[in-house]
N, C-alpha and C positions, 0 to 999 in steps of 0.2 A: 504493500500500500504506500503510497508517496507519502510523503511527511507532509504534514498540513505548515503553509507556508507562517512564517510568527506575525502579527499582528501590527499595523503600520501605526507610527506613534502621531495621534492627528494635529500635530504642532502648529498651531495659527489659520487650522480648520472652526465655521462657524458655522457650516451646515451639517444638521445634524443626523439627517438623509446619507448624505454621503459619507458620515462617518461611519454608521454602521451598513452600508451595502457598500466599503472600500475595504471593509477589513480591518477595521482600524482600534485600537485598543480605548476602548471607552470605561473611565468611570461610572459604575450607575450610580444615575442622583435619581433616577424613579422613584426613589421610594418617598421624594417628598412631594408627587401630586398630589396623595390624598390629603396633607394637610394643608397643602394648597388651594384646592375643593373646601376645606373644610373653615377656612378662613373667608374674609368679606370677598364678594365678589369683585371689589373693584382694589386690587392689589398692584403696593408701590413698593420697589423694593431696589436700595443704591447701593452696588460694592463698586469697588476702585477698577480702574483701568485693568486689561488684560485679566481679569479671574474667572472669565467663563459663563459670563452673565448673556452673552449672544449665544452663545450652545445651548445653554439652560432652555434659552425661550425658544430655538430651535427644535429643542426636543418635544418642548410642549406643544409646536402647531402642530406637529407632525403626530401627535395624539389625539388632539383633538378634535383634525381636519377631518371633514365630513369623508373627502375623497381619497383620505389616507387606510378607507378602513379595509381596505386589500391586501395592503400589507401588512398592519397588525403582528401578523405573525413571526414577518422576516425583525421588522423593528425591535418588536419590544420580547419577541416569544420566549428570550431565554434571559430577562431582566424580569430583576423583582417586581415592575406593574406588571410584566408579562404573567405572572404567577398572581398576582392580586389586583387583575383589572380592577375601575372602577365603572359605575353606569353612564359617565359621560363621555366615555372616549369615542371620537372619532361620531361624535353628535354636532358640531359646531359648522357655520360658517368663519373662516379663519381672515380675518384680515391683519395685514403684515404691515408695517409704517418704520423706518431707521430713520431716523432724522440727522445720522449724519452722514446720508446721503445726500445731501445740499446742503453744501457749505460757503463760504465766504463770512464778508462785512456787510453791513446794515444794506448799503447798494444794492437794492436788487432782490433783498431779501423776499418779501413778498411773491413775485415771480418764480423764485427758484421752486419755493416752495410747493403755492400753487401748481407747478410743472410736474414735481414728483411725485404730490399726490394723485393727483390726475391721473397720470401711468399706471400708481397702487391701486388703483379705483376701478380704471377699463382692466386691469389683467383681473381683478376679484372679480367682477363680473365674466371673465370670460369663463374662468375656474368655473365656475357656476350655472353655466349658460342656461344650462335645462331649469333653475330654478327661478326665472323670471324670466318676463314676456321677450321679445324679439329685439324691441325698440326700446329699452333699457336704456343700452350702450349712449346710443342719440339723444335722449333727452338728457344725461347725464352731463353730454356737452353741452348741453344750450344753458345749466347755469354755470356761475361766474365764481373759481375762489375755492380753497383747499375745503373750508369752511361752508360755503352752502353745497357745496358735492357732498360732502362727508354727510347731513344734512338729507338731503335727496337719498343716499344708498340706504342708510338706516329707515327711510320710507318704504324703498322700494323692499327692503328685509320684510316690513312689518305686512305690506299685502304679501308678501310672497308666504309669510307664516315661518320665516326663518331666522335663526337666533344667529348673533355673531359673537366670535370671540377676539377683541381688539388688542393687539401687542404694540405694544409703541417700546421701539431701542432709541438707547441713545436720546431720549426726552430732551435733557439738558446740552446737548452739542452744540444748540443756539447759544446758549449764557456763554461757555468757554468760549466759542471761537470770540464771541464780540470782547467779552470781561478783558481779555487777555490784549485788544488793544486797545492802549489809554485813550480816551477820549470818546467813547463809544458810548458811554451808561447811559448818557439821555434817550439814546434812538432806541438803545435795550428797553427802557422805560415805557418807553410810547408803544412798543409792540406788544410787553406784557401786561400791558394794564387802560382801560378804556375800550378803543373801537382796533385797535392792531390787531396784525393780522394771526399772530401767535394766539392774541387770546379768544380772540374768536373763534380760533381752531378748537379750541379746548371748553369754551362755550360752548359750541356744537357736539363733540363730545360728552360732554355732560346732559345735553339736552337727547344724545342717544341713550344714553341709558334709561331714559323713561320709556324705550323701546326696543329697536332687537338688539339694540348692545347690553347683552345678560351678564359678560364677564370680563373685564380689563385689566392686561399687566403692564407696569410699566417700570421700564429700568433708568438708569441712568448713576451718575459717580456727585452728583450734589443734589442737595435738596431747594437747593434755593431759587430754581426757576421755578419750581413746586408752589414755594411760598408765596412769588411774585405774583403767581395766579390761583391763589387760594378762595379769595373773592367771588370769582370764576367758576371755578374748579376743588370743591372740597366735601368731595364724595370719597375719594383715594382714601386708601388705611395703610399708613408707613410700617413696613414687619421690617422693615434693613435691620433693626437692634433686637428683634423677637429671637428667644432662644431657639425654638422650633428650627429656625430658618438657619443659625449660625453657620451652618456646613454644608449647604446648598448648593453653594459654588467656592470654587477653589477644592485642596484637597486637604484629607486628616491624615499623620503621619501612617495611619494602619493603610490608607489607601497607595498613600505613595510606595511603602515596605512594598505592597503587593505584587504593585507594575516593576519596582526593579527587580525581585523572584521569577516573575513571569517573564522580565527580557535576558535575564541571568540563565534561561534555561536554552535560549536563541544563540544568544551572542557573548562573545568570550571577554569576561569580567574579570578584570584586572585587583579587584577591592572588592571585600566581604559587604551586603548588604549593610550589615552594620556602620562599615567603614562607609561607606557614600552618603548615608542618611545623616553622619557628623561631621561631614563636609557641602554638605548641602543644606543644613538647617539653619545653620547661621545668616544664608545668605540669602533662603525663599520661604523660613518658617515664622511663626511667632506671629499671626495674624488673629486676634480675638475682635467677635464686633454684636457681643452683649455680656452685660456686665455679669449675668446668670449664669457665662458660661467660663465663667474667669479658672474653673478648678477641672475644666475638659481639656486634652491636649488642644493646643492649638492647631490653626491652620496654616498649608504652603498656600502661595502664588502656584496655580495650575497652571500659567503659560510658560512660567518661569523653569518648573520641574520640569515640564514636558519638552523644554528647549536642553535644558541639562541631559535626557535621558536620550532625545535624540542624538546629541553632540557627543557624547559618550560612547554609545554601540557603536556610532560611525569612525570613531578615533581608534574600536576594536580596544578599548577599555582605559583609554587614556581619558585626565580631564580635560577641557574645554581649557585651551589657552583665554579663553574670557569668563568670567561665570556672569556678568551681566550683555543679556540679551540686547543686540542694540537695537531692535522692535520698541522692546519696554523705554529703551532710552532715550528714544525717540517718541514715544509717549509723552513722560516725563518731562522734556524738554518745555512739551509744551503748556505744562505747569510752573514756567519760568513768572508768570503775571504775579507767584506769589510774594516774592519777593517783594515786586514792586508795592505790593498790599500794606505787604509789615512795614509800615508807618513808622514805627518806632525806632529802625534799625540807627536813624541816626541821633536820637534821642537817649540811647543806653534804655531802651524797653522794648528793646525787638524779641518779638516771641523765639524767632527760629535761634537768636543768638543764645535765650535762655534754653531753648530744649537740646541745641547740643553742647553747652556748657555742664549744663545737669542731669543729664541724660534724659528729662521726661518734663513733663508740665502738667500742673492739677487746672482744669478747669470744667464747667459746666458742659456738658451735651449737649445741644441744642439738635433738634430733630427738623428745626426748616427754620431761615431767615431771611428777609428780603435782601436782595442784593447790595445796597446801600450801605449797610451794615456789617459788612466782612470784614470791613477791620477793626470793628473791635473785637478786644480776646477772646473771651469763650466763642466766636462768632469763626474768628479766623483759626482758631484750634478744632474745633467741630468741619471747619473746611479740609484744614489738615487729615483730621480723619477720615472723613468722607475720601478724601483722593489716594487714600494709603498713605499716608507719609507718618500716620501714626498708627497707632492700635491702642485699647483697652489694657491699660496694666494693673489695675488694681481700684479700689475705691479710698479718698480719703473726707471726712467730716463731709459726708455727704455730695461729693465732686468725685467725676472719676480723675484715674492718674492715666494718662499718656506715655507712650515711650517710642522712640525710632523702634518700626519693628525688627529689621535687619540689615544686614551690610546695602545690598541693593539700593533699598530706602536711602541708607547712610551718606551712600555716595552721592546720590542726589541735594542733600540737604545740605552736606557740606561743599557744593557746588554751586546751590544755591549762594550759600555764604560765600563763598571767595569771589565770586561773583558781585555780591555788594559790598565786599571791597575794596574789588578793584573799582565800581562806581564811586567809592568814597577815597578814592586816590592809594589807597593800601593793597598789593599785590608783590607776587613774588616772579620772578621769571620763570616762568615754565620749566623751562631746559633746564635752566640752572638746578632749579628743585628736584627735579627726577633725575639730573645726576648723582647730587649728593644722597639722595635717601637710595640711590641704585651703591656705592657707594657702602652708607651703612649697612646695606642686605649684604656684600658680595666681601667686604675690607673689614666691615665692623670699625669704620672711622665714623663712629656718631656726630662727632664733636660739633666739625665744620655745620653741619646742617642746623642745628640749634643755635649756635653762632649766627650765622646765616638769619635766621629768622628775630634776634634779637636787634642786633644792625636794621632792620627791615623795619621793626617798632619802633626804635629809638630815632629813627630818619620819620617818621611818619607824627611821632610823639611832638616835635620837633618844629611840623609843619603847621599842624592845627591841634586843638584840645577836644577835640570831638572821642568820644569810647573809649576811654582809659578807664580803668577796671577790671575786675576781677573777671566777668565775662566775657568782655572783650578779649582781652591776653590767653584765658583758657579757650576760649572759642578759634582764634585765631591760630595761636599755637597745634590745636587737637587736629584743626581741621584741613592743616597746611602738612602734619604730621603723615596724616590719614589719605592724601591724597594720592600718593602712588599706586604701584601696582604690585608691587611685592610682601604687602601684610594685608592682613583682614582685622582691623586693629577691634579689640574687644575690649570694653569696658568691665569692670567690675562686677556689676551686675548682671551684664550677658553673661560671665564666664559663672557664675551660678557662687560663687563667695559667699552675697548674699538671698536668703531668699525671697523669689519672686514675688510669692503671697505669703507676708509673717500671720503668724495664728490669729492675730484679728480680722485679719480677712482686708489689712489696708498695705497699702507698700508707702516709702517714706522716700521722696525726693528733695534730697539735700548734699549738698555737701558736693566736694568731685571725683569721681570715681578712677578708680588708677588705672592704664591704659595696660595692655598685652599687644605687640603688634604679632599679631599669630604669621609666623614666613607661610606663605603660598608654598608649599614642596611638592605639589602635584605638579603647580604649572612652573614652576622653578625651582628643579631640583639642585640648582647649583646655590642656592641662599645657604649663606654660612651662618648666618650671625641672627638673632633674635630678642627681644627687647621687650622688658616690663618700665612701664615710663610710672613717677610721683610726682606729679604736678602741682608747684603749691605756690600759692599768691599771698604779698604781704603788700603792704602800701608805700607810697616810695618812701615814706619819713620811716620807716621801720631799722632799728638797728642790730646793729650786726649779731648780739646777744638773741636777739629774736629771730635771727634766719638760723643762729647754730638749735634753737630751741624747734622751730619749726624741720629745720634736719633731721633731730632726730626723733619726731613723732611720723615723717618718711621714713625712716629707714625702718620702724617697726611696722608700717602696712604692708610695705614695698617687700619686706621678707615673707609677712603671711601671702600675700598674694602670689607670689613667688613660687609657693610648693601647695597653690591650688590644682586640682587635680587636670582644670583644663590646660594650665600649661604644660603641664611634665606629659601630657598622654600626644601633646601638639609641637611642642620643640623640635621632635625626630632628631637628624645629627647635629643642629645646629647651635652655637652659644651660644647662651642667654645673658644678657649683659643688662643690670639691676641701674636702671639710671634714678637721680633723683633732680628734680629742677625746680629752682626756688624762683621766683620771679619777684622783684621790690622796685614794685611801679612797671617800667617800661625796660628793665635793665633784668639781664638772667644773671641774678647776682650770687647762684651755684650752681654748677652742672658736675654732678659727679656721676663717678661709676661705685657699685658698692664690690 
């Protein structure tokens, strides 16, 4: 008998059709239609970019669809709905809507739109032919507007005696592309609110539902177009933070163990299941997004794994000379407008300079706010969440606590930051920097780089009095440290020192955690040298009695951390060289080695 060929990995597949009639290695999330069914009918529901939120709703037209009900069996017959259909499958008219499928700025907007719905509108009709009259299609054209068609089809549903099932991806694609360039928020205003053409869209909408629109999902990575038209539109029920839902999309480490056993049985693996899953968690895991679910393992980035497992088999068991996806990065990029949001960066109250100074930040949840208001904190930390750039860490005096959720993330944020400061005239030379930290991986000559980055403050110190501080200096230092490619630098509390959720159920963001730059040895087996960093800040009036006093309350962390279990399992051949850096004001006024 021929061997059955292994299972194609559906890496930056969104049709859910062809992932299972390609052959292709799918997660079941089936098993959360019934409680999808079992929630309100008109269901809102935001995870972050790339986690699988277009497959998800993929999966469900294609269950749904009246004309899907033939294949039933190839789709779903050997998945858990396949085992516990429910009575609505494959009962619905399915209508499909991405909205970021028309794109641009305000220009035009109305027309683009109007144009693709229109398309969505004649193909749903044609899907359907046999269940409405002839001359449908015609009358459909003779009105005007995404908004009175949408209007008219929900008519023609209700004589036809037919229910629909509305998916709308991508909701919010309008707020991003505009938000993201300055000077856009009035003409966003006017579209979401009054006689625009967005809200009308979404009036229309709502006025389906008193008809054959029986069931509505809708996705998207903010809530805050949601909110704009709330007025409009406030039938939707937000589950994004419903426990039920937390593992819906993306993947739980039992899921991912699974898929690398099942490709470990294909393709010749170089590292023990084990071994990949603590080289990959750091950098695609630790995703919580309800606060009920703070004591369940966390979740990966599903686009992220599945770019990792692909890049792996094909290397024939080597890792990926990148572990960040440059899809995702490209993503990302286009979350640069937050930056410009955080108000405060040159004020000394920049949100992102405090969350990677401290590893984390306490504020308020917020479940939707109008757009006008993103920058204030709990407003722009709830955006942060919403886009992934954070996650749920714990709960304090009734606030939850935030954290970068992983390297990925990491490198983003701290890109974001070099980035505003090179706007604020503070930056390092590229070249120059990735020499020297290439340098400390390969020579173990730390020195120069820290050097290097003191000269850089003290020139900068020099020019204006703008962010001198404790955060500034930690933020700057960590984030210029962290920037290369040869460590995956961990903090204190990533490396598990301390724990994640202490027994009262709150975590405790303070203080600065001591850095591990963990060497890359997968992707650079030639790194010699390895480094636990103590970063410690005094004020510049401080004297020297107080820097030898602050040494040695470093040198007793710096050694526990030192023989935590994540370094010694992570070192491999390489030396580990115990730094400790006093910083008094703008001047690294000790740089030892212990």
């Amino acid at each position: 008998m021929e061997q059955q060929k292994p299972k194609r990995i559906p890496y930056g597949k969104q049709n859910w059709e062809d992932v299972r009639l390609q052959n292709c290695y799918y997660v079941d999330k089936t098993r959360f239609i019934p409680e999808i069914e079992a929630a309100n009918d008109f269901f809102f529901f935001i995870r972050p970019r790339r986690f699988g939120k277009s497959l998800l709703m993929s999966m469900l037209r294609q269950y749904y669809d009246v004309r899907k009900a033939s294949l039933f069996e190839r789709l779903f017959g050997d998945l858990w709905i396949g085992q516990h259909p429910t009575k609505a499958h494959n009962t619905y008219l399915v209508l499909y809507l991405n909205f970021a499928a028309f794109s641009g700025g305000l220009e035009g907007y109305k027309e683009r739109m109007d144009d693709y719905c229109n398309i969505r509108y004649v193909s749903f009709l044609r899907s359907y032919a046999d269940c409405f009259p002839p001359n449908v299609e015609e009358e459909l054209n003779m009105r005007e507007g995404a908004a009175n068609q949408l209007s008219f089809l929900v008519d023609a549903c209700d004589k036809a005696n037919q229910q629909i099932y509305l998916f709308i991806d991508e909701y919010d694609h309008f707020i991003n592309s505009i938000l993201s360039n300055p000077g856009t928020e009035i003409g966003y205003k006017a579209e979401t609110h009054g006689t625009g053409a967005f809200r009308a869209f979404f009036d229309a909408v709502k006025s389906g539902t008193d008809g054959a629109i029986k069931r509505l999902f809708v996705t998207g990575v903010s809530p805050v177009t949601m909110d704009d038209l709330t007025s409009g539109f406030n039938i939707g029920t937000n589950y994004t933070m419903h426990p039920k839902f937390n593992a819906m999309v993306g993947f739980t480490e039992e899921e991912v163990r699974e898929m690398l056993d099942y490709y470990r049985q294909h393709y010749p693996f170089r590292h023990t299941t084990d071994e990949l899953l603590d080289i990959m968690r750091p950098w695609y895991d630790n995703y919580c997004f309800s606060v009920k679910c703070l004591n369940e393992p966390p979740m990966y980035n599903s686009d992220m794994v599945l770019y990792f497992v692909d890049k792996y088999k094909d290397a024939e068991g080597c890792l990926p000379d990148n572990m960040l996806d440059t899809n995702i990065r490209t993503d990302y990029n286009k979350l640069r407008m937050l930056i410009r949001k955080d108000r405060g960066f040159q004020h000394d109250a920049s949100v992102i300079q405090h969350i990677v100074e401290t590893g984390g930040i306490t504020a308020k949840l917020k479940d939707s706010f109008p757009s006008e208001t993103i920058t204030q904190p709990d407003n722009f930390v709830s955006l942060l969440y919403y886009f992934g750039m954070l996650t749920i860490a714990g709960t304090r005096r009734g606030q939850i606590v935030f954290r970068i959720p992983n390297q990925v993330v990491r490198e983003q944020i701290y890109g974001y930051l070099t980035e505003a400061y090179r706007d604020n005239e503070l930056s390092l030379d590229e070249w120059q920097r990735n020499l020297l930290l290439e340098n400390m991986a390969i020579d173990g000559d730390w020195r120069p780089f820290f050097e290097y980055l003191s000269a850089t403050l003290k020139r900068f110190a020099s020019q204006r009095d703008l962010q001198k501080g404790e955060a500034f200096v930690h933020g700057f230092t960590l984030s210029q440290t962290c920037m290369g490619s040869f460590y995956l630098p961990i903090s204190e509390l990533d490396a598990g020192v301390k724990p994640r959720i202490p027994q009262d159920g709150q975590v405790a963001i303070g203080g600065y955690a001591d850095i591990y730059l963990q060497p890359m040895l997968g992707i650079y087996p030639d790194i010699e040298h390895s480094y636990v960093l103590e970063l410690k800040y005094l004020s510049s009036k401080t004297t020297d009695a107080e820097v030898a006093t602050a040494r040695e309350t470093a040198i007793d962390q710096l050694t526990r951390y030192a023989r935590s279990v994540a370094v010694e399992r992570t070192i491999g051949h390489t030396q580990l060289h115990r730094l400790i850096l006093v910083w008094r004001g703008m001047d690294l006024a000790m740089a030892e080695e212990l």
